[in-house]
N, C-alpha and C positions, 0 to 999 in steps of 0.2 A: 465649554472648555475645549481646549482643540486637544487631538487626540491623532495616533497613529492608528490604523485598522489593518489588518492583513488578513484578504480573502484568499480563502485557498480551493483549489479546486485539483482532483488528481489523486496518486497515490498517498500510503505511508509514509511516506520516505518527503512526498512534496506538503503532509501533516508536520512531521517532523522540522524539517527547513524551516516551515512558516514560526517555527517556534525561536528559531534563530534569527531570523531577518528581521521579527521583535524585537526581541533581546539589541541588535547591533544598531536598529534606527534609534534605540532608545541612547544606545551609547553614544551616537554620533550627534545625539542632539535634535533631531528630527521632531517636528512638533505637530506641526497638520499636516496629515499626507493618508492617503489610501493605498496601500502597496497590494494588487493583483496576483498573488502566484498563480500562472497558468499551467494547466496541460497539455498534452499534444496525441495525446492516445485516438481520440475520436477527433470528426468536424464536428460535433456534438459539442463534446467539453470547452473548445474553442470558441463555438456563439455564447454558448452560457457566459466564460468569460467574457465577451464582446456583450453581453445584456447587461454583467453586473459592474460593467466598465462605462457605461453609457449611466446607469442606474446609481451607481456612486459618484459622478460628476452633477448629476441633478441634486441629490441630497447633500454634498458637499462641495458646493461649487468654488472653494475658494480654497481648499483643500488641494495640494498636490498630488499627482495620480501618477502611481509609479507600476509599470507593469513588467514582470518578471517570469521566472520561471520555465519549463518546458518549449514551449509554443513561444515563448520572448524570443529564446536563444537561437531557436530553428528560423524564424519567420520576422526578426526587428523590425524589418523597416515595414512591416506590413502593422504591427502594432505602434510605430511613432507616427504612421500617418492618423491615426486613428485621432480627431479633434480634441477630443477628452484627454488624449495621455499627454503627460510632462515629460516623460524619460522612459527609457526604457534599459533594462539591466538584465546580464546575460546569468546564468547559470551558476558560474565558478562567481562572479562578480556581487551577488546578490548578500553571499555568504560572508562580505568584507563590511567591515562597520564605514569605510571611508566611504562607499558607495550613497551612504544614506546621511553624508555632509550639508548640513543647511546650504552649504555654496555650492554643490556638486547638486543635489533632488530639487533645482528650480533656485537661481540664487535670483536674489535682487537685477532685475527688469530680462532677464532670461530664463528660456523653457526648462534647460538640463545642464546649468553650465554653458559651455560653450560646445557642447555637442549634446544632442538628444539622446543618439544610443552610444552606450557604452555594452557592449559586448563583445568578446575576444572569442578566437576560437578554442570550442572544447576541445576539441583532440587534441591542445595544446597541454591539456592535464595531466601531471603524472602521479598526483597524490590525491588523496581524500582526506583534507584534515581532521584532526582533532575538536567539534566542538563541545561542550560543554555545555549542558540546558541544566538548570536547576529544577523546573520541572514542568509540568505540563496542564495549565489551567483548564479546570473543569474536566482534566482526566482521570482515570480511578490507575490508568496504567499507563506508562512511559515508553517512547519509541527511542530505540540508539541506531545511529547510522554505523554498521560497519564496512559497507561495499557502496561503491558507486559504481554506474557506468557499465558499459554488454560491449562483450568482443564478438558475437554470436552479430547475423545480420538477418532475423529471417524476414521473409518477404514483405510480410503484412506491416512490419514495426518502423517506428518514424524517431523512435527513442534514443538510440544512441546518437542520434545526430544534436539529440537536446543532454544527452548526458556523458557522451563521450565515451573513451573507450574502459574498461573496467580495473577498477582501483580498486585497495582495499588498506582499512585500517589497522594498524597495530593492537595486537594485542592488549598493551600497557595502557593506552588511552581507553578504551571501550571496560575494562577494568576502572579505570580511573573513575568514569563517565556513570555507570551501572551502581558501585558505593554509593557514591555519589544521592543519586537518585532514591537508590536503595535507605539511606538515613534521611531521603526525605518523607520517609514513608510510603514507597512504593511498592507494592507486593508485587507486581508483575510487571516485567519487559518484555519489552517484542523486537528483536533484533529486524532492523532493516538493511534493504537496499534495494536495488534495480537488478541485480542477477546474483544472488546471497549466494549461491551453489560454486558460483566461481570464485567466492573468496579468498586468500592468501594465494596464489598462483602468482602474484607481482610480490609477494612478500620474502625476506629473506628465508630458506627452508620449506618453500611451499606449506605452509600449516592450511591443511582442511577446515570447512567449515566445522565439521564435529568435532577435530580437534580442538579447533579455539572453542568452539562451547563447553565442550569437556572442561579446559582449562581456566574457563570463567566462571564455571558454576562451582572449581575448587577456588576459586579465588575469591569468591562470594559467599561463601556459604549462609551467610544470612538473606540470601534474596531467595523468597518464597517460590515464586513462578516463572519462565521462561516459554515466550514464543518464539515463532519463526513465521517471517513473511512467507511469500509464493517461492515454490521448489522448484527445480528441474528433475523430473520422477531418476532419469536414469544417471543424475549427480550428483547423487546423494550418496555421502563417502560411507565409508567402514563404522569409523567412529560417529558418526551419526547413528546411523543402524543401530548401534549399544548404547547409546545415550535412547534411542526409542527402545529399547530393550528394557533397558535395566534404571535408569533415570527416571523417577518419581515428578521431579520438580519439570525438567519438558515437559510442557502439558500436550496430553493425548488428541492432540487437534496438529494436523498436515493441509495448510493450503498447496495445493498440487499445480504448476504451470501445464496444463492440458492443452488447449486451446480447440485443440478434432479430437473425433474417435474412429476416423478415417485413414488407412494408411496413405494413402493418395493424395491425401487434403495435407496431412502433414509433411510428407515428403514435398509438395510446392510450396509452402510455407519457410520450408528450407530447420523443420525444427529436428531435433538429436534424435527422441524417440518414436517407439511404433505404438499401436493399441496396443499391443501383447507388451509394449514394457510399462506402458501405464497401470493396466490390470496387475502385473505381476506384482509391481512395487506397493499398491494398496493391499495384496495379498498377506508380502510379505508384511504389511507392517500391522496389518489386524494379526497374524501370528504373531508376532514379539510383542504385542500390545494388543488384546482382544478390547472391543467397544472403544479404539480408534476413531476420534471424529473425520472425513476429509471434506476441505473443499477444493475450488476449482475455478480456472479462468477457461471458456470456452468461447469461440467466435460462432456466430451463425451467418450463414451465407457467403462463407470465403469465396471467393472469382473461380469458378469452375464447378463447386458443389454442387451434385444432382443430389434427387430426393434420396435416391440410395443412401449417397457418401453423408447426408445428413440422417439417417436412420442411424449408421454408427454410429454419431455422435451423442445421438437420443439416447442408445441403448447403453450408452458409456454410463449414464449417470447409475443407471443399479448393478453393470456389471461391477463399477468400481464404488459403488455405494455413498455419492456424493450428497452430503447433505446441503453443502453449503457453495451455492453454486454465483458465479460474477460472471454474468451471460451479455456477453457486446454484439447488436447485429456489426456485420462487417462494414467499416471506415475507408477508405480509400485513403491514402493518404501521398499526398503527390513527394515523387522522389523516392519512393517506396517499388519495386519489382510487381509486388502482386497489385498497383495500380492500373498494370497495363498488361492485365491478362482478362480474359474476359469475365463479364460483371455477370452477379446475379442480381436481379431487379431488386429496388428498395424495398418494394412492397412483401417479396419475398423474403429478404433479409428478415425483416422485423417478422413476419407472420412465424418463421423456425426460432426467432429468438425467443416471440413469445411462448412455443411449444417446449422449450428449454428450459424454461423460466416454471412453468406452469409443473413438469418434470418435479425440477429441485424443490419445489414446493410439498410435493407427495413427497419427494423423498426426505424431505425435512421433517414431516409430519410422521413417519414411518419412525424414523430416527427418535424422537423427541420418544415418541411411544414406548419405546425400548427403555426407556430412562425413567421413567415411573414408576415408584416402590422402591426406587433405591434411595441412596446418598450422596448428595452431591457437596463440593464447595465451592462458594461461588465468590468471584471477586464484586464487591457491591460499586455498583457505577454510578447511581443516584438514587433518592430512597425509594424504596420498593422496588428496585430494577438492578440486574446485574448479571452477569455472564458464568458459566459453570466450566472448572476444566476441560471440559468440551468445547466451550467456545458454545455453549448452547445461552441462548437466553429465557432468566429468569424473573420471576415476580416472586419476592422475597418481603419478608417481614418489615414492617418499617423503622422498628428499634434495631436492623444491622445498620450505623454507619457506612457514606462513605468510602471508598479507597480500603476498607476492615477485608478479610475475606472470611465470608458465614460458612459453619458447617451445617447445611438445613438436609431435613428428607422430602421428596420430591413428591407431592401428594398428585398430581394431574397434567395437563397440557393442553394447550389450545388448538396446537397444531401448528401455531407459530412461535410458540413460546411454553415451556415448560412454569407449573404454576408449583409453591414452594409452602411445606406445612406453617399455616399462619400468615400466610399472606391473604390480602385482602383480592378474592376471585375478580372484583370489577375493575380491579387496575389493571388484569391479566388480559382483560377482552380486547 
């Protein structure tokens, strides 16, 4: 039976979408087709695309192959050359149900229509719409886009040129969107975007992001849990700060946009803060909120790094006590500033990422530790397995459903996973 497929590779926010661009091929009629959403973060993420774009035209070769997303909108013509692809579709365009018209994704005795790529320029964007997912298969918890797009340019990032410059949603819709989800039995949201900290600044009255959360978690009061994607340490408004205060339902987990622990490294990086406001703000937030989980996006081998500047970065993870760490050796990315400054060798890159990596590891293992004899509750993701307001992972009973969220007590850990009273220990291993 023919079927649409949509591979996703990349962020939240490109988990998210892919759940739309379902939704809209199915509206448009769309019947055999593979649709690609790509990223553009690493040359990593980009061959993976390029293997499972070659690797879904073998297994469906009569299947249409529609490539989209990040790396589509930056780089077209270099994905329409690609033998395998049928079409290829930009960014803002992916999001349109017309896009995925049986006559438009490969019509009768042509590749895309009468043009292969359809993509317009993003900076041509001045909204972020409205849309609507009823929910999210095989998830225990629901993403909402309320931001798109970075006005910020630092050196290393190749992203706003794939997402434009930064928009944000209405209040009323993300309200809408959360009910919504909420009555489909959702317990937990994770608000997304590409730079969430700049939210409302294009809105009328400048509404902060803690303000819109404030004002959705009164506007919901039946939704259980609330996340928050990657932060900017030193954009984190007022009303935030008191919703990490005083807000039960914000669960006690902070992904932090880190990327050095380097003054040096982050000033050519061109980012906002220093180590001293990275530390401060995990300070500040284990006091308003003691046993705080945080994670962290960190680059190893930025263009100029010596072993010093990367010693910072190491000792970042217990100064700020990172348990949950998304460690990238350094990407070049052409078009990008820090392209053409000088490189540290690959072999180096990856040797600091793995020292990084191996880091967040103890310190996950450290963390998890701490959380043993207490009580936790956890949202269940699949049986025997599921996540604790920490964002910690669990091995839970097998009679908790599902999408339920368990109140259990925390008998052990493995060191990579906290293990849950009644659960069975060899599913923990």
């Amino acid at each position: 039976m023919s079927k649409v497929d949509v591979i996703t590779f990349g962020c939240r926010l490109n988990a998210y979408e892919s759940e739309l661009i379902a939704a809209k091929a199915a509206a448009a009629g769309l019947a055999d087709a593979v649709i690609v959403n790509t990223c553009a973060v690493t040359a990593e993420a980009e061959r993976q695309a390029r293997q499972a774009i070659r690797k879904a035209r073998r297994t469906r070769p009569d299947a249409k192959l529609i490539v989209t997303g990040c790396a589509a909108q930056i780089a077209p013509e270099k994905w329409a050359a690609m033998a395998e692809v049928d079409g290829v579709i930009g960014n803002a365009e992916k999001l349109e149900a017309q896009s995925y018209s049986p006559a438009l994704a490969g019509g009768e005795g042509d590749s895309y229509g009468h043009e292969k790529i359809r993509v317009n320029d993003i900076f041509a964007a001045r909204e972020t719409a409205s849309h609507l997912v009823g929910g999210f298969e095989g998830r225990a918890r629901a993403f909402v886009q309320v931001q798109n797009g970075c006005d910020h340019r630092c050196t290393f990032c190749i992203i706003p040129y794939g997402r434009g410059n930064s928009r944000s949603v209405p209040l009323g819709p993300i309200v809408e969107q959360v009910r919504a989800l909420v009555a489909s039995g959702y317990a937990e949201i994770v608000l997304t975007g590409v730079d969430i900290t700049a939210y409302g600044a294009d809105l009328p009255g400048k509404p902060s992001l803690g303000e819109m959360a404030a004002r959705l978690l009164k506007a919901v009061p039946e939704l259980r849990r609330l996340r928050l994607t990657s932060l900017d340490p030193v954009e984190i408004d007022d009303a935030l700060w008191r919703l990490i205060a005083e807000e039960p339902r914000l669960m006690p987990h902070l992904h932090l946009s880190l990327q050095s622990g380097d003054d040096l490294v982050l000033k050519r990086m061109k980012r906002r803060h220093s180590r001293a406001d990275a530390v401060a703000a995990t300070e500040r937030a284990r006091r308003l909120r003691p046993g705080i989980a945080f994670g962290a996006d960190l680059i190893a081998g930025f263009p100029t790094e010596s072993e010093a500047m990367f010693d910072n970065t190491l000792a970042l993870v217990a100064d700020c006590e990172l348990a949950y760490l998304h460690v990238f050796p350094y990407s070049a990315r052409e078009r990008t500033p820090a392209a053409k400054m000088p490189q540290v060798p690959v072999p180096v890159r990856r040797e600091r990422a793995a020292r990084l990596r191996a880091a967040g590891d103890a310190a996950l293992a450290r963390f998890l530790a701490r959380l043993v004899g207490g009580k936790a509750e956890a949202l269940v993701e699949t049986p025997g397995r599921g996540r604790t307001e920490h964002y910690a992972p669990i091995a839970l009973p097998l009679a908790h459903a599902p999408g339920t969220v368990a109140r259990v007590r925390v008998t052990g850990s493995t060191g990579t996973m906290l293990v849950a009273e009644g659960a069975e220990r060899e599913r923990a291993a």
